[in-house]
C-alpha positions in Angstrom: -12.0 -14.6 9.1 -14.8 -15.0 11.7 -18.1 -17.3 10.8 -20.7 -15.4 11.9 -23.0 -18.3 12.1 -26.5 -17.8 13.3 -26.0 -14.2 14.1 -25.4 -13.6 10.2 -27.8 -11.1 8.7 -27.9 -9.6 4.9 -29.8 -6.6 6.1 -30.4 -4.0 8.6 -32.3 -4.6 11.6 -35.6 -2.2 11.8 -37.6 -0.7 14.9 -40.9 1.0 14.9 -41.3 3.4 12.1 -38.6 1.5 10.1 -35.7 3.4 11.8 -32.3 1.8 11.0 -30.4 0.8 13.9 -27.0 1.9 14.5 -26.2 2.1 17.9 -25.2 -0.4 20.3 -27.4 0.1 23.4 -30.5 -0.5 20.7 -28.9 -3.5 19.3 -28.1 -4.9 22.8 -31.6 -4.1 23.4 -33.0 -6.1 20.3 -30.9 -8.9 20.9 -32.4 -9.2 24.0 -35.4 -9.1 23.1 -35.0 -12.1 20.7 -33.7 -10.9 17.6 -30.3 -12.8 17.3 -29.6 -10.5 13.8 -28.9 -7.6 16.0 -26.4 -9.4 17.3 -25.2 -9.9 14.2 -24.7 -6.5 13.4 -22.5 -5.9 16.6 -20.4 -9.2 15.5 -19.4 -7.3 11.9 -19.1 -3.7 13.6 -16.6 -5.4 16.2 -14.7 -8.0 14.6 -12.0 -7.1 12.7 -10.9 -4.3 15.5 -10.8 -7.3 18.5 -8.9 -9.8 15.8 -6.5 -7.3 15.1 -6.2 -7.0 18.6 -6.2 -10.1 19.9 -4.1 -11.8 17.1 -0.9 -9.9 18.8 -1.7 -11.5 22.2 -1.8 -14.6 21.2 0.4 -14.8 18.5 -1.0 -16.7 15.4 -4.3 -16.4 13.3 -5.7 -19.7 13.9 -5.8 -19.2 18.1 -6.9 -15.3 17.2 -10.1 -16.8 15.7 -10.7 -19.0 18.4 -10.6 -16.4 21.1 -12.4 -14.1 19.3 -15.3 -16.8 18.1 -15.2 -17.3 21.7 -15.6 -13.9 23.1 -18.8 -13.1 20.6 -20.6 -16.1 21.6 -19.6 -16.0 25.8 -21.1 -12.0 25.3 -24.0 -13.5 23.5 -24.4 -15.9 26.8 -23.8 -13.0 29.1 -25.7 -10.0 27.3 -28.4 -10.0 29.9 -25.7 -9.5 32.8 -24.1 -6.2 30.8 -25.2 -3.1 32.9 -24.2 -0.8 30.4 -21.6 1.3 32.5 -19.0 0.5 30.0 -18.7 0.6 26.3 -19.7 -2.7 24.6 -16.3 -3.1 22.8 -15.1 -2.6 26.4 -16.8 -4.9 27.9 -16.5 -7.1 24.7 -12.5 -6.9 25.0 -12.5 -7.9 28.5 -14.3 -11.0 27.5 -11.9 -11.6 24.9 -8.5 -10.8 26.6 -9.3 -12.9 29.4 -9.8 -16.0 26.5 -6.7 -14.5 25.2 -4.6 -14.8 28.2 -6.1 -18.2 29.0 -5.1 -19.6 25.5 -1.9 -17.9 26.0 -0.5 -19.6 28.7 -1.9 -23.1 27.9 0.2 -22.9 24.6 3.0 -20.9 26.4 5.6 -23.4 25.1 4.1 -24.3 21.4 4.7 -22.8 18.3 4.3 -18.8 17.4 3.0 -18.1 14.2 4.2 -14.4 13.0 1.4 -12.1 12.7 0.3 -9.1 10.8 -1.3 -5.6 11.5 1.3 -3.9 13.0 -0.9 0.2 13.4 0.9 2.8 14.2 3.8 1.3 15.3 5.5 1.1 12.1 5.7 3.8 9.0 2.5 4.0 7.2 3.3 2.8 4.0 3.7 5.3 1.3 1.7 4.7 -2.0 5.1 5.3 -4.3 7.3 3.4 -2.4 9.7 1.5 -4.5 10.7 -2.2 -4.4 13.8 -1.0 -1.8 11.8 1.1 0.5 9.1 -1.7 0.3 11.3 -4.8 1.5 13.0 -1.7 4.4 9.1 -1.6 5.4 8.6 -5.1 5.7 12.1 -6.1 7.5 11.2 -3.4 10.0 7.8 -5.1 10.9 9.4 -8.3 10.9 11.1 -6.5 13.5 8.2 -4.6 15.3 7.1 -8.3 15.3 9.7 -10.3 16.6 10.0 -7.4 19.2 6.1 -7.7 20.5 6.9 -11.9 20.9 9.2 -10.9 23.5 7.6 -9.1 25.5 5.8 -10.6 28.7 2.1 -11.2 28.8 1.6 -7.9 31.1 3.5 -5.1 28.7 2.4 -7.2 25.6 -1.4 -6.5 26.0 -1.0 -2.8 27.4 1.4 -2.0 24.4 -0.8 -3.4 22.0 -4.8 -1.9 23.0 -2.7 1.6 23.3 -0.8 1.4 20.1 -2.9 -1.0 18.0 -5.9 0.0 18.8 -6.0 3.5 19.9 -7.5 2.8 23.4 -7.3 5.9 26.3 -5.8 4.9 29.7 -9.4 5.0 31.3 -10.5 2.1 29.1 -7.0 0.2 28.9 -7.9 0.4 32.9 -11.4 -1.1 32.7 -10.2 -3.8 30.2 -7.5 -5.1 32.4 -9.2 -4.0 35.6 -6.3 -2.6 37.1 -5.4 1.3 37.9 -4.7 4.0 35.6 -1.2 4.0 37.2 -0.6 0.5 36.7 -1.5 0.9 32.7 0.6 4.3 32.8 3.6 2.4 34.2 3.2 -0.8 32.0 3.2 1.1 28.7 6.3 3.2 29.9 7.6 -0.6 30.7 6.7 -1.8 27.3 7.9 1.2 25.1 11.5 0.8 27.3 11.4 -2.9 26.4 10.4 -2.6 23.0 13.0 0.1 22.4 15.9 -2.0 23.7 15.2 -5.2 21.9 14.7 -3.3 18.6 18.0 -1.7 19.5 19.6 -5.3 20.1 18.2 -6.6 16.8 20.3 -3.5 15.2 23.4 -4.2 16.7 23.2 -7.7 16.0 22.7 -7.1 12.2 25.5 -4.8 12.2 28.1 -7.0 13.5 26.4 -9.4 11.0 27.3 -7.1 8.2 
């Protein structure tokens, strides 16, 4: 999905007495210190989850990659201005969503790819599930999908790091840098919208049928 390019490592990155490194403060530490394969490790251990992420902001795989190619190497860039008062993915994602809202609304009017990864907001799929129950599954995440599209930029992103990706309120807050409240009130928003258009693409099957 993600070329990993020169942060690409086959191994683990070692410290004195051969300790394997695990955590992110020593990897952001070792990167800094001029070994780019720390990096590397940080780029794997954070990839997939800001992807998945991202890819429902901005709506197709091939600007999802972008962004996120993006974000990894502008962090790289930066590393030496990250204070550590946040997370990493934290401050990671608020690199990424500010690419992702910038590639947004330059493409506002092109074409929307559908996209994949849908969390907990649909069923998880059960492991005996017919060939019925399987094609119920995937109309109602065609659904979910179609759904997300619609929703403006503001309840799109706040709907998706809460339900996607399992983020608390404090760190939906720090991502977005807005208030607690504000997050609070745009996921209520969101869930409402959501909710209604779902309910509007029933109806409109039903008088279809």
């Amino acid at each position: 999905m993600l070329p990993e390019g020169n942060f690409a490592h086959s191994g683990c990155v070692v410290i004195s007495d051969e300790t394997t490194v695990n955590d992110d403060a020593e990897l952001i530490e070792q990167t800094l210190a001029g070994r780019s394969a720390a990096f590397g490790l940080l780029v794997r251990k954070y990839q997939n989850r800001l992807y998945n992420v991202v890819l429902h902001v901005v709506g197709n795989a091939e600007d999802a990659e972008d962004v996120v190619q993006e974000a990894f190497v502008q962090a790289y860039l930066k590393l030496g201005s990250f204070e550590g008062k946040s997370a990493f993915y934290t401050w990671l994602y608020q690199i990424a969503f500010h690419a992702a809202i910038d590639r947004t609304r330059s493409r506002r009017h092109g074409p929307t790819r559908s996209v994949g990864g849908l969390g907990d907001l649909c069923e998880v799929m059960d492991r005996g599930e017919g060939p019925t129950e399987r094609l119920d599954r995937q109309e109602r995440e065609r659904q979910v999908r179609q759904a997300i599209n619609q929703l403006d930029e503001d309840h799109r992103t706040v709907l998706v790091l809460r339900e996607m990706d399992g983020c608390c309120y404090e760190t939906i807050a720090e991502i977005l840098n807005v208030p607690i409240g504000t997050v609070r009130s745009r996921l209520h928003r969101a869930r409402l919208q959501l909710r209604e258009l779902l309910q509007e693409q029933l109806g409109a099957k039903q008088r279809i049928e």
